[in-house]
C-alpha positions in Angstrom: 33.1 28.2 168.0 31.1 31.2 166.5 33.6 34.1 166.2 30.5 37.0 165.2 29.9 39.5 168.4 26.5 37.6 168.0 14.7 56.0 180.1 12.3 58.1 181.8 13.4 59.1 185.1 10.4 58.8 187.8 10.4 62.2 189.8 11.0 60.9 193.4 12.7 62.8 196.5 16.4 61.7 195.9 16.6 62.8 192.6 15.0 65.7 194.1 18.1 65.7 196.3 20.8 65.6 193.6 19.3 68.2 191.8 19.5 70.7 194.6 23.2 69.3 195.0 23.5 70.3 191.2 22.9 73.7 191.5 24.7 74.4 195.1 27.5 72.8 192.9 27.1 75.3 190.3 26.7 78.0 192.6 28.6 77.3 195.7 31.2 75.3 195.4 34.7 75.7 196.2 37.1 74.0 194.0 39.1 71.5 195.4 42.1 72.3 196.0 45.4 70.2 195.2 46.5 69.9 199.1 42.4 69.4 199.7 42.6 66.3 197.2 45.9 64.9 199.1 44.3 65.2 202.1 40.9 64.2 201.3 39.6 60.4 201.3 38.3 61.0 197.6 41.2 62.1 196.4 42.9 60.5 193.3 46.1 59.8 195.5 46.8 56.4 197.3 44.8 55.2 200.4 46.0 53.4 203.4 43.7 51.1 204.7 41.6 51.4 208.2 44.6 49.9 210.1 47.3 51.8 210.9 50.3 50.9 209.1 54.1 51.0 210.7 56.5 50.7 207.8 58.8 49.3 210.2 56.6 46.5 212.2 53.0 46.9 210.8 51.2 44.3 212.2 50.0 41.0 210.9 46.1 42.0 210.6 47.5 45.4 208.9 45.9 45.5 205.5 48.1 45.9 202.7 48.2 50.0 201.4 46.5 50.8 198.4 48.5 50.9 195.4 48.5 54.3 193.6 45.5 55.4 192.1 44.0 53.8 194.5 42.0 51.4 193.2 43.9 48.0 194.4 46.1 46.9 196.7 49.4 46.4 197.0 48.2 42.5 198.6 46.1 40.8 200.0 45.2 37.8 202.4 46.4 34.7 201.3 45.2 32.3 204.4 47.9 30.8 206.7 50.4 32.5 205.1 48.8 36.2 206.1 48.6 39.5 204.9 51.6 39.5 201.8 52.7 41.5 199.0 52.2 40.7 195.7 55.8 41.2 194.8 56.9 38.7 197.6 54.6 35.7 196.7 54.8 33.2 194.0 50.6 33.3 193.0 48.6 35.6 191.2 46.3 37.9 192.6 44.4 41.1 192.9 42.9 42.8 195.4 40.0 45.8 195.4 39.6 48.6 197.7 36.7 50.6 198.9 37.6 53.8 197.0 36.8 51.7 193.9 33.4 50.3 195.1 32.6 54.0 195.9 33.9 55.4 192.3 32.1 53.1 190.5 28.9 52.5 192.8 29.2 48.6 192.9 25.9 47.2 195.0 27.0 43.6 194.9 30.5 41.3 195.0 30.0 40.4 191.4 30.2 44.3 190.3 33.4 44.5 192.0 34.7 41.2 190.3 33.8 42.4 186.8 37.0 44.6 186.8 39.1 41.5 187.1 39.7 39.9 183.6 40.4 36.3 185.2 36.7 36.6 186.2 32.8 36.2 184.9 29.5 35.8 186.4 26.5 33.8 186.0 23.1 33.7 187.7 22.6 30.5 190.0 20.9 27.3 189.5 17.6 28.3 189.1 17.4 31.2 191.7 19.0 34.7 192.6 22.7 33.9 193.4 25.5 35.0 192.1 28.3 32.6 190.8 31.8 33.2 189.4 33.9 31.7 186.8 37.7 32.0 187.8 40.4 30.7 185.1 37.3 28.7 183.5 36.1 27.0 186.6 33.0 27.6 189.1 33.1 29.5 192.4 29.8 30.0 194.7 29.2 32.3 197.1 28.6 29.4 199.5 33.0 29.6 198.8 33.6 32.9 199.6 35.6 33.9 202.7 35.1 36.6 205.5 38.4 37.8 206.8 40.2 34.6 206.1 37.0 32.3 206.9 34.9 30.2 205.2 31.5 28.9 205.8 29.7 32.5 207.5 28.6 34.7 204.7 25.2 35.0 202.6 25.3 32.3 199.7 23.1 33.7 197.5 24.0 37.8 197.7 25.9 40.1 199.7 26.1 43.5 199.7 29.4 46.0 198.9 28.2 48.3 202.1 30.4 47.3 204.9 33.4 46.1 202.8 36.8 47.5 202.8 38.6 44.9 200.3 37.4 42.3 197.4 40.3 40.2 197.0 40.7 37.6 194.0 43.3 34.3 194.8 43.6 33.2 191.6 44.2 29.4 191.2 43.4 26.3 193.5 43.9 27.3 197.2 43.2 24.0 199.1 46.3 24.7 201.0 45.9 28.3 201.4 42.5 28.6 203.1 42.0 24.8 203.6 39.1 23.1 201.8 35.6 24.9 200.5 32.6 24.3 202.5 30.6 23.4 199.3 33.6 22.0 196.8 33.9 24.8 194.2 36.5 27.8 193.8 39.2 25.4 192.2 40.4 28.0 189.7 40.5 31.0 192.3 38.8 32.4 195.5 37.2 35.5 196.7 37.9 37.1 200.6 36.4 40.0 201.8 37.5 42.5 204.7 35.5 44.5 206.5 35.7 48.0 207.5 37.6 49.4 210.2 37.4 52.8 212.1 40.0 54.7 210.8 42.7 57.3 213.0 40.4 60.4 210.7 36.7 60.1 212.0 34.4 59.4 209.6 30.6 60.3 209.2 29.8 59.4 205.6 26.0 59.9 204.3 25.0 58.7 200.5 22.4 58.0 198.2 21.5 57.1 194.9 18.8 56.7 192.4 18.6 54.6 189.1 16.4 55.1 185.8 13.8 52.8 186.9 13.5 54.6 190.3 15.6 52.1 192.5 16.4 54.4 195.7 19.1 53.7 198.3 20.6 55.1 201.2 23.9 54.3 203.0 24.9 55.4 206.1 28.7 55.1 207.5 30.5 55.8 210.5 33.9 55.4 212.1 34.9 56.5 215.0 38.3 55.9 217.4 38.8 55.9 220.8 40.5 56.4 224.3 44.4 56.8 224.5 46.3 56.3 221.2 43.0 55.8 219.3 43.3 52.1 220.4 39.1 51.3 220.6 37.3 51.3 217.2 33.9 51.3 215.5 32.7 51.4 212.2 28.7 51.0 212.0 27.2 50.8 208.4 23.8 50.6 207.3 22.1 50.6 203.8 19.1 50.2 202.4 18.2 50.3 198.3 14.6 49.4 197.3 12.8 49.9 193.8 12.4 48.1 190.4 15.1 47.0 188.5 16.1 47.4 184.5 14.7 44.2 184.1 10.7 44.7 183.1 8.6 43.7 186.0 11.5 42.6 188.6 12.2 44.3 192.2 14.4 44.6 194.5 14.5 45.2 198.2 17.8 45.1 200.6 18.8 45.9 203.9 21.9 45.8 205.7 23.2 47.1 209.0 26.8 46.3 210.0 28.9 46.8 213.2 32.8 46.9 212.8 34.5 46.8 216.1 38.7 46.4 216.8 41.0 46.8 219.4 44.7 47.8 218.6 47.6 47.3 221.4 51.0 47.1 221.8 51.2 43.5 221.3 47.3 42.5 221.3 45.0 43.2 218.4 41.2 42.2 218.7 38.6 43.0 215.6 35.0 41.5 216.4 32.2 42.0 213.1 28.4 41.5 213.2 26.2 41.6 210.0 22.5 41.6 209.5 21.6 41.3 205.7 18.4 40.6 204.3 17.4 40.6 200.3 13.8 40.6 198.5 13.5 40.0 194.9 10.0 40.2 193.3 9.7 38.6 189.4 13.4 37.8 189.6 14.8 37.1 186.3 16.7 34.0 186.4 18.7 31.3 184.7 17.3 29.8 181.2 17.2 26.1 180.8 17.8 23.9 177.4 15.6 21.5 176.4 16.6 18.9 174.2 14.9 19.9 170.9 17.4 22.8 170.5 19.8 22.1 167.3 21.4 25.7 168.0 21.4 28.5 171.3 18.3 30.8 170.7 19.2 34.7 170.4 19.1 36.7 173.4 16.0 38.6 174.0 16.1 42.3 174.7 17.9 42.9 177.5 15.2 44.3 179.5 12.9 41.0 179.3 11.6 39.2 181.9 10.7 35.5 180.9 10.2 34.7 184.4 6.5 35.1 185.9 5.3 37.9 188.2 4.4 35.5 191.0 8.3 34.5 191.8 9.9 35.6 194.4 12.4 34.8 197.2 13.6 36.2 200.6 17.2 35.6 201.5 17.9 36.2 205.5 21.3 36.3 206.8 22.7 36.9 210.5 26.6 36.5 210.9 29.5 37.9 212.8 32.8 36.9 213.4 36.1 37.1 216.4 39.1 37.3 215.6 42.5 38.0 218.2 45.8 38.1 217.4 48.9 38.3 219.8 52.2 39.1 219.3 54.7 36.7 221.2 58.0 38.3 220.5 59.4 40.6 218.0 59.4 37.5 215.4 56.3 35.5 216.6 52.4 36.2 216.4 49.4 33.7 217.4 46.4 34.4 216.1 42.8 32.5 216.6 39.0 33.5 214.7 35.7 32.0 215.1 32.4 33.1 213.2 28.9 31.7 212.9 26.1 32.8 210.6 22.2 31.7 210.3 20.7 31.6 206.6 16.8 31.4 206.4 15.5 31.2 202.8 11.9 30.8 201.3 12.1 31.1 197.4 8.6 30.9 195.2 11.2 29.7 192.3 10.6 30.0 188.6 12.5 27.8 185.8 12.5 28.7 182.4 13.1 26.0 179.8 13.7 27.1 176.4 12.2 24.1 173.9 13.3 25.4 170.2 14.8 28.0 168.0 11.9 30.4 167.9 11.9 30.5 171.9 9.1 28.9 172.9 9.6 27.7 176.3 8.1 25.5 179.6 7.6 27.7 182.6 8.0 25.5 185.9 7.8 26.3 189.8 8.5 24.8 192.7 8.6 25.7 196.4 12.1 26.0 198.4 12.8 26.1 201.6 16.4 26.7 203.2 17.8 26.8 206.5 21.7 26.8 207.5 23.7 26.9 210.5 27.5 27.1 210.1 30.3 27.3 212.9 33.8 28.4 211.8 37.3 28.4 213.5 40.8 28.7 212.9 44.0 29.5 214.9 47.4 29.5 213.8 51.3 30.6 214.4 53.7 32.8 211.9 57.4 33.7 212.8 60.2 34.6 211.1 63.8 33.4 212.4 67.6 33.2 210.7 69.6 30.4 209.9 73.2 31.8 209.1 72.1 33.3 205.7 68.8 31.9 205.5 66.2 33.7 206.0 62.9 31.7 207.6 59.1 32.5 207.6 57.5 30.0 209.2 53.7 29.3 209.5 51.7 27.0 211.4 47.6 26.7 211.3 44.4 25.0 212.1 40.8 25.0 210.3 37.3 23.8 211.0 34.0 24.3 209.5 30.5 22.4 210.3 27.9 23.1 208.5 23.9 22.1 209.1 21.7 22.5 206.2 18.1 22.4 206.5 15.7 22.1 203.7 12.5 21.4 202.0 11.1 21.8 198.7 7.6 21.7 197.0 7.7 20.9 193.3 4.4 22.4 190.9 1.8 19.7 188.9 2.4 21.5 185.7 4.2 23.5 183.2 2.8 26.6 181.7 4.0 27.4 178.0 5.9 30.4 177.2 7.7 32.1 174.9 11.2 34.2 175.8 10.5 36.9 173.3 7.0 37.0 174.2 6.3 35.9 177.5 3.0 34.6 178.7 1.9 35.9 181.9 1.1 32.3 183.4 -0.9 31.8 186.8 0.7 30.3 189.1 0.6 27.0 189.5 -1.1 24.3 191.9 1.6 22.9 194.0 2.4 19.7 195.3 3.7 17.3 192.4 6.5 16.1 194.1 7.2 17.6 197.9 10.2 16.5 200.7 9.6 17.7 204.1 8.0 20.3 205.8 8.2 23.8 204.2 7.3 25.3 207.9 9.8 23.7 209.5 12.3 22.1 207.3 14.2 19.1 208.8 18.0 18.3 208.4 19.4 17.1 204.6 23.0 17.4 205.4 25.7 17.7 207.9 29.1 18.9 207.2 32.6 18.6 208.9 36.3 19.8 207.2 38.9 20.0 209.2 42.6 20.9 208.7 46.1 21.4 209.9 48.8 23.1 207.8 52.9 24.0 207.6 54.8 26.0 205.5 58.0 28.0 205.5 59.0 30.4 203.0 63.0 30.2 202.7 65.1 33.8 201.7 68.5 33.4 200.0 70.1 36.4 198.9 68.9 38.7 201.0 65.2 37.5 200.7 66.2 38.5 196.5 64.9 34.7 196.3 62.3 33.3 198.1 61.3 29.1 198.3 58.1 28.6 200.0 57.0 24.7 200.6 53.9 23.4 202.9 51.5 20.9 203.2 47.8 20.9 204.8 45.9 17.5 206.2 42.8 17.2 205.7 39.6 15.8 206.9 36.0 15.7 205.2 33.1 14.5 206.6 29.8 14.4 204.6 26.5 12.9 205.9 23.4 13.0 204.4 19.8 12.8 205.2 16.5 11.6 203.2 13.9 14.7 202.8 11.1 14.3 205.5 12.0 11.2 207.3 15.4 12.0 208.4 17.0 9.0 207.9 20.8 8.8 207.3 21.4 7.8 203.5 25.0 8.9 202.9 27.8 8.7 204.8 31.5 10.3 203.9 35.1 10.4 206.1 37.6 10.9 203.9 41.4 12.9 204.8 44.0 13.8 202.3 47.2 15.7 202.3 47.8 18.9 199.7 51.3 20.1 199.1 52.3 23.5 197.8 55.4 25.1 196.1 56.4 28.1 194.9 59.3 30.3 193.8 60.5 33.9 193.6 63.1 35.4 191.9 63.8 39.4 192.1 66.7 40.4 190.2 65.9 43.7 190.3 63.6 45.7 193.1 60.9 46.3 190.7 60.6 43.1 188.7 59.1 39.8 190.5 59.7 36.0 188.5 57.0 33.5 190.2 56.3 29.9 189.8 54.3 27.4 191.8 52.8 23.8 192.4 49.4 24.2 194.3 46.4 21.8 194.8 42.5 21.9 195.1 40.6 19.7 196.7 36.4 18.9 196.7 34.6 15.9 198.1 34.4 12.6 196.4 30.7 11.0 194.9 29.6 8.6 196.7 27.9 6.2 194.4 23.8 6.3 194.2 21.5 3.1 194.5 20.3 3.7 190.9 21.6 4.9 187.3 19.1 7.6 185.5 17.4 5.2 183.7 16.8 3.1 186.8 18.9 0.4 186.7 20.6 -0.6 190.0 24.3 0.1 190.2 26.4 -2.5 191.3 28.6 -0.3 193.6 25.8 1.8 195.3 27.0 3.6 198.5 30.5 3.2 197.4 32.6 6.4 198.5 35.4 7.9 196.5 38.9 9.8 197.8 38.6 13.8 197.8 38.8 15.3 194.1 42.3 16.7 193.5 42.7 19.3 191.3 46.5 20.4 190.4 48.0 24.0 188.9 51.3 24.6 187.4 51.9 28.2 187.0 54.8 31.0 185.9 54.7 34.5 185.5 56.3 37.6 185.5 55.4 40.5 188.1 56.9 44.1 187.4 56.3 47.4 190.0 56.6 50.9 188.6 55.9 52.5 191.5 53.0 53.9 190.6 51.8 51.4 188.1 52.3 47.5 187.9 51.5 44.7 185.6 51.4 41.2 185.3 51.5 38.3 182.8 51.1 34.9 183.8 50.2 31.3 182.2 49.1 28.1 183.9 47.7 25.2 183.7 45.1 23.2 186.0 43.9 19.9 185.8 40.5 18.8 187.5 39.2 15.3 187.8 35.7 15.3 185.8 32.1 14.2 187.4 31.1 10.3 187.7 28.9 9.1 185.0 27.0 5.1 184.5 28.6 2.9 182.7 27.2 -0.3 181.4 29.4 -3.3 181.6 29.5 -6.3 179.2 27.4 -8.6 181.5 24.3 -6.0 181.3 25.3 -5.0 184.8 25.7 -0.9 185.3 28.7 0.7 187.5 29.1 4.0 188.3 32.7 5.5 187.7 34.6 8.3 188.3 37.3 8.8 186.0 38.0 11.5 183.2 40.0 15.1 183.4 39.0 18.7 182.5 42.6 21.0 181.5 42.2 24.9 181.5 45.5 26.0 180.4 45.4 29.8 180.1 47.2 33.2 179.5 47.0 36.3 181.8 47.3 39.9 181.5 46.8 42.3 184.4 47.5 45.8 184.4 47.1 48.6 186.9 48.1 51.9 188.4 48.5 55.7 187.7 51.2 56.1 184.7 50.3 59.9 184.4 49.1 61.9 187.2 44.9 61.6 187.2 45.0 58.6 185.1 43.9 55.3 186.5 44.2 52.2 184.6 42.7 49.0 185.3 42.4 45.9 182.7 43.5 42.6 181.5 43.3 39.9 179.0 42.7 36.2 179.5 43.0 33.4 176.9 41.4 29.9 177.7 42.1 26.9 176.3 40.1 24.0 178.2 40.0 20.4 176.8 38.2 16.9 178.0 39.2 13.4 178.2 37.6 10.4 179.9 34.6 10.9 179.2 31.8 8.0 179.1 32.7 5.7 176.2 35.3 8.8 174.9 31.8 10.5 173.5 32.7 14.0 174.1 36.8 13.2 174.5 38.7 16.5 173.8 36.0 18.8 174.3 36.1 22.1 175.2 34.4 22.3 178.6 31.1 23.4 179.4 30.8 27.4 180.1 34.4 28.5 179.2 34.9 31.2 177.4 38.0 31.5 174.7 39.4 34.6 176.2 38.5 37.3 178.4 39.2 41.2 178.2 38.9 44.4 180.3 40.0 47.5 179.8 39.0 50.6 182.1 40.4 53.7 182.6 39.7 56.4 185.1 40.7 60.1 184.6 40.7 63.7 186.0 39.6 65.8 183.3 42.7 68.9 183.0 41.4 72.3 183.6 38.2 70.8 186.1 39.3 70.8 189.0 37.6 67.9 190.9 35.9 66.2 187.5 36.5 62.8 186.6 35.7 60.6 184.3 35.8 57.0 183.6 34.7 54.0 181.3 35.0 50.2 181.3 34.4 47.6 178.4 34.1 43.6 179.0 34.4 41.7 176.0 34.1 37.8 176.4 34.9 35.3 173.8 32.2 31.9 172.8 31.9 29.2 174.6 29.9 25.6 174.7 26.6 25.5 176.6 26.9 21.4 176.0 29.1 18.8 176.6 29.0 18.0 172.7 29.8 21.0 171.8 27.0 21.5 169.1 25.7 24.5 171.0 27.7 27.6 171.7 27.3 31.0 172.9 29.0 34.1 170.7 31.2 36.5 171.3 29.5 39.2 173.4 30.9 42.9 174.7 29.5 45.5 176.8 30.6 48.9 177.9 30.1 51.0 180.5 30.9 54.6 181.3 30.7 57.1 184.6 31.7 60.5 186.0 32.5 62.4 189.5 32.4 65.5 190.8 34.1 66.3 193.7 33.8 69.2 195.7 34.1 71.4 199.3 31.0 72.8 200.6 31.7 75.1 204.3 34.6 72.2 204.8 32.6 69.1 204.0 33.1 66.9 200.9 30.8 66.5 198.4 30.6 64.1 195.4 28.1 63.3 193.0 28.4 60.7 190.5 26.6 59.5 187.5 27.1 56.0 186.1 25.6 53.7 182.9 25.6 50.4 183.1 26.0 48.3 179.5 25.2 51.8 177.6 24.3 50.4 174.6 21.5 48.4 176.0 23.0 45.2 174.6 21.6 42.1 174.3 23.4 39.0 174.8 24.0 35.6 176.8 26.6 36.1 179.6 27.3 32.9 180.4 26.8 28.7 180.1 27.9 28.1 183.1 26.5 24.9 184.6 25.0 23.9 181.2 22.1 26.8 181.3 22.3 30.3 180.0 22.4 33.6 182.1 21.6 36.8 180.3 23.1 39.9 180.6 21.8 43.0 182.5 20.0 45.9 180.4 21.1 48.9 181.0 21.2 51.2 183.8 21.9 54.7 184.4 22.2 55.6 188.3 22.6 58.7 190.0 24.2 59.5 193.2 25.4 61.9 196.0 27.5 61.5 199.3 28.6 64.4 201.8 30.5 63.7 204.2 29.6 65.5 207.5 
């Protein structure tokens, strides 16, 4: 593995906007005050979340209080087992508030996620998504939850706007959440909360400009009602529209969000509807290797664009979500959620295919259309109860997702050469090559049922000084599939399977945690095809395999300051590899699945305010991935395809002495190699990238005011992100943004 490290502004009338707010800074501006930054929602001290919080009895939908700094949480959701400390539970995670999306003006889930260390990103298969690497291994946004449930947000992009907390599960989480609609997510998973309305009202007004003249707006407000402040609604709506850093790519996105809750004595109801939509024009995308390549290419500058002008895709999304929860007794609560979302997607793709060392490269298109309707439920029971001096913490719950897909797809006559450092702008080409379906009026591909019924109890010895939690989830998959324009059924999957879990705490003293556990993930079995890729017939064609079963091992170490915390962790996860041909002695071909990927790994979190006005936020991963069963023990220990070595953040955040209401911050993400194939011949460099920011906070008559500057990868680097998926993703160039919000 290779060890070397491998801006005119456009006048416009938001930057006309900040500069006005410049100078009523400089010449109106009342210092905030210490008691104005306790009491004010910018302020550098800790957050509660929307909810409100009884330190006796809060209740189970009650979102864990930020930590101090207030830039995490002190928890997090963690599926059946609900809202938990991270002291009291025996996994890793981490958990991002709103105050951080705001400080460092994070558009999308994957610029919250770079401030975890366990985490990357890559671009999708040939279009705009994002996808995550947790601990070495693939999540898609397909696998990310809403409030505890899968299957109802955008799986392409989604928007920070109406968010309250990013929170990262790191590990397999079959048992925790049930089973991923679309298989991935096996080293860790992603759950966002909405906003709530909040006991202060809220009306929130910002904007923000970048270099390249990307413009956005963002309205929020929050508002509770009628006696105790029991009604709530939070209503959010954004827009950002404009080029990007990337030479001939723009964006367009809209969002508009409606929050609403109800808070009783014993009964809690929280309904959320979302309307997203995102256009990207000349969308830069995933780079493809061909098999002339002896070594990876060099990055081109960061700002180009190898993709042509004429591709372009529209991602629609409409979803919402109920969710109730009532409490029994003192000790018991029920709680049931439902959700639904529509996806309509037309993409004018592009794919890049890189042919040798000097970059010259195929251009391809091809026509997509993508429709999806998903249904989501689950209901559940936790209570807590004594036996003599065991403590109990009992937890009962049931999952199920269906999933439609619809789809059609229009594949170009040609390729167009190209060159990555020089890219030809190519016409666009005649279509119809290869075509499935209708592209007006795609018909079903695939139909998808998981359901789920899980147990656990978490037992407290020593006055709850050590914990035991064991539980197990059942579960059912059901995949059917459907030919492309005719309809007919030509796959067929019903398979069930049962996931354990373990884990262990130990806290010998109030601030120090030990942790262990035993968890599973689970993904759908292949099902054999008729033919091998060279053609030749398989002998076991339509034969169906159990579910995929990944297993982690893990023990750490968890310690609580107060007002800082750390963590160090190592584990190890085992995932069974994807089926490959084999040819037989008799000339016959079979296909198998057999053959294990390890990531063993080393984690480093830490977090907090040691000093008054300083923030930190990093981490360290190290990855060691290996492997074995691989067809005819080619490629047999391996590293595996798109991990890096190791991982590191390291961002700080600080109130600058003697400025009263002036902060500053920086990040830098440095990632170690990693393979791009499964031979290992070509690899990706070590790459690093830094970014910096700063805030101003400040009263004008009573209202809060802060404006913020930002860079983005301030040394404009160039460099590949990632190999995930056996194609590269490039970095962003960078970006410098500006921005203001008032609240009035």
């Amino acid at each position: 593995m290779p060890t070397r490290i491998p801006f005119a502004v456009p006048f416009r009338p938001t930057l006309l906007a900040l500069c006005c707010s410049l100078s009523l800074a400089a010449h109106a501006a009342t210092p905030v005050t210490p008691q104005d930054a306790n009491n004010s929602q910018d302020g550098n001290t800790l957050e509660l979340g929307a909810t409100n919080i009884n330190a006796d009895a809060p209740a189970p939908s009650a979102l864990p209080p930020a930590y101090a700094g207030g830039q995490v949480a002190r928890g997090g959701q963690l599926g059946v087992l609900g809202n938990q400390d991270i002291m009291d539970v025996p996994f890793s995670m981490s958990s991002y508030t709103e105050k951080l999306i705001r400080d460092q003006q994070a558009e999308t889930i994957g610029d919250v996620l770079l401030n975890d260390s366990s985490v990357r990103q890559a671009s999708g298969y040939a279009n705009q998504s994002q996808a995550f690497v947790i601990r070495g291994l693939p999540l898609n946004g397909d696998d990310i939850s809403l409030n505890g449930l899968y299957g109802i947000l955008p799986r392409q992009l989604m928007s920070t706007d109406a968010l309250e907390r990013v929170e990262v599960f790191k590990g397999p989480n079959a048992f925790i959440n049930g089973v991923t609609p679309g298989g991935s997510g096996i080293g860790g998973g992603v759950n966002l909360q909405p906003k709530r309305a909040d006991d202060v009202p809220l009306r929130r007004f910002s904007t923000d400009i970048s270099n390249d003249g990307r413009i956005g707006e963002h309205l929020d407000i929050g508002q509770r009602f009628g006696e105790d402040n029991r009604f709530g609604a939070r209503v959010n709506i954004s827009q950002r529209e404009g080029d990007t850093g990337v030479d001939d790519e723009s964006q367009r996105s809209k969002l508009f969000s409606v929050g609403l809750d109800y808070r009783g004595d014993a009964l809690r109801v929280s309904g959320d509807f979302v309307y997203q939509k995102q256009q990207v024009n000349g969308g830069r995308n995933s780079v493809f290797l061909g098999s002339g390549l002896t070594s990876i290419p060099k990055a081109p500058s960061a700002d180009t664009n190898y993709a042509p002008k004429w591709a372009t895709t529209s991602l629609e999304d409409t979803f919402g979500m109920l969710r109730g929860e009532y409490d029994l007794n003192d000790n018991w609560t029920a709680y049931v959620a439902g959700g639904a979302k529509h996806t309509n997607e037309i993409g004018r793709y592009s794919s890049t295919t890189v042919n040798d060392n000097a970059g010259n490269a195929t251009v391809t298109g091809s026509r997509i259309a993508h429709q999806e309707d998903n249904t989501s439920l689950m209901a559940g029971l936790n209570g807590k109860f004594q036996t003599g001096a065991v403590s109990h913490k009992l937890n009962f719950g049931l999952t199920g997702i269906w999933t439609h897909a619809r789809n059609a797809y229009d594949f170009d006559f040609t390729g167009h050469a190209s060159n990555i450092y020089n890219p030809v702008d190519v016409a666009e080409p005649v279509k119809g090559s290869s075509t499935g379906g209708d592209m007006n009026d795609p018909g079903i591909t695939a139909k998808t049922f998981a359901r789920s019924a899980a147990v656990s109890d978490t037992f407290g010895f020593m006055d709850d000084r050590l914990l035991f939690t064991a539980g197990l989830r059942r579960q059912e998959l059901v995949v059917q599939g459907y030919a492309y324009g005719t309809g007919e059924r030509n796959a067929n999957y019903d398979k069930s399977i049962t996931t354990p879990v373990y884990g262990l705490v130990f806290k010998p003293w109030d601030h120090v945690s030990f942790y262990a556990n035993r968890i599973e993930g689970l993904a759908s079995g292949p099902t054999a095809p008729e033919t091998a890729a060279n053609g030749s017939q398989l002998t076991n064609h339509g034969q169906t395999y159990a579910p995929a079963r990944s297993k982690q091992t893990e023990a750490g170490v968890k310690v609580d300051m107060g007002s800082y915390g750390a963590t160090l962790g190592v584990y190890r996860i085992e995932q069974p590899t994807q089926g490959y041909s084999q040819l037989n002695a008799d000339n016959s071909t079979t296909y198998v699945f057999q053959g294990n990927q390890v990531n063993k790994g080393v984690e480093l979190n830490v977090f907090g305010e040691p000093l008054p006005g300083l923030r930190l936020l990093g981490g360290a991963t190290v990855i060691h991935t290996e492997v074995s069963g691989t067809a005819g023990g080619a490629n047999d220990g391996n590293r595996a395809i798109g991990v890096p070595t190791f991982q590191l953040n390291a961002g700080v955040d600080w109130d600058v002495p003697g400025l009263q209401g002036v902060s500053v911050n920086g990040r830098m993400l440095r990632t170690g190699g990693q393979y791009a194939d499964a031979a290992n011949n070509l690899s990706l460099p070590t790459w690093n990238r830094f970014d910096v920011g700063a805030r101003y906070t400040f009263k004008v008559e009573q209202r809060d005011v802060t404006l913020g500057a930002a860079v983005e990868n301030v040394a404009n680097t160039k460099y590949w992100e990632s190999a995930l998926g056996g194609y590269l993703t490039q970095g962003d160039p960078r970006v410098a943004k500006l921005s203001a919000t008032v609240d009035f």
